[in-house]
N, C-alpha and C positions, 0 to 999 in steps of 0.2 A: 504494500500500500504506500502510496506516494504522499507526502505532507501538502499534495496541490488538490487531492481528491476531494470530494464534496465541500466544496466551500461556494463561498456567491464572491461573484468578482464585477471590478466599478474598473473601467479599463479606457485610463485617457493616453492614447496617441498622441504624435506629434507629425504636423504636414510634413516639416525636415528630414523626421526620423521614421519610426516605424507607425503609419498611419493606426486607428483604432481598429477597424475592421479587419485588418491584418491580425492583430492578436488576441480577436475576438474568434478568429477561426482557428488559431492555435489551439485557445482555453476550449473552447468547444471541444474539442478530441479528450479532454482530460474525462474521466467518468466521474458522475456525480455533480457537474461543475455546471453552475447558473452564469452567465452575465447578466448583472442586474442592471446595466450602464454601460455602455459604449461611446465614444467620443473621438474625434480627433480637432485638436486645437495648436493655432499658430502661436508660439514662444515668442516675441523678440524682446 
């Protein structure tokens, strides 16, 4: 059992970096795993 499995996740991206929906489809593979929040937002 992995310490990422069932938990709820709040998941802000970055336009620069790794946008949100990008590791929104990561944490989806995990079992157990909700996205409660997905986002991607510009830093400067």
């Amino acid at each position: 059992m992995s310490v990422f499995e069932n938990k709820k996740y709040i998941l802000i991206g970055d336009r620069d970096g790794i946008p949100g929906e990008s590791l929104r489809a990561v944490v989806e593979h995990i079992p157990g795993s909700e996205v409660v929040f997905a986002t991607t937002e510009c830093f400067v």
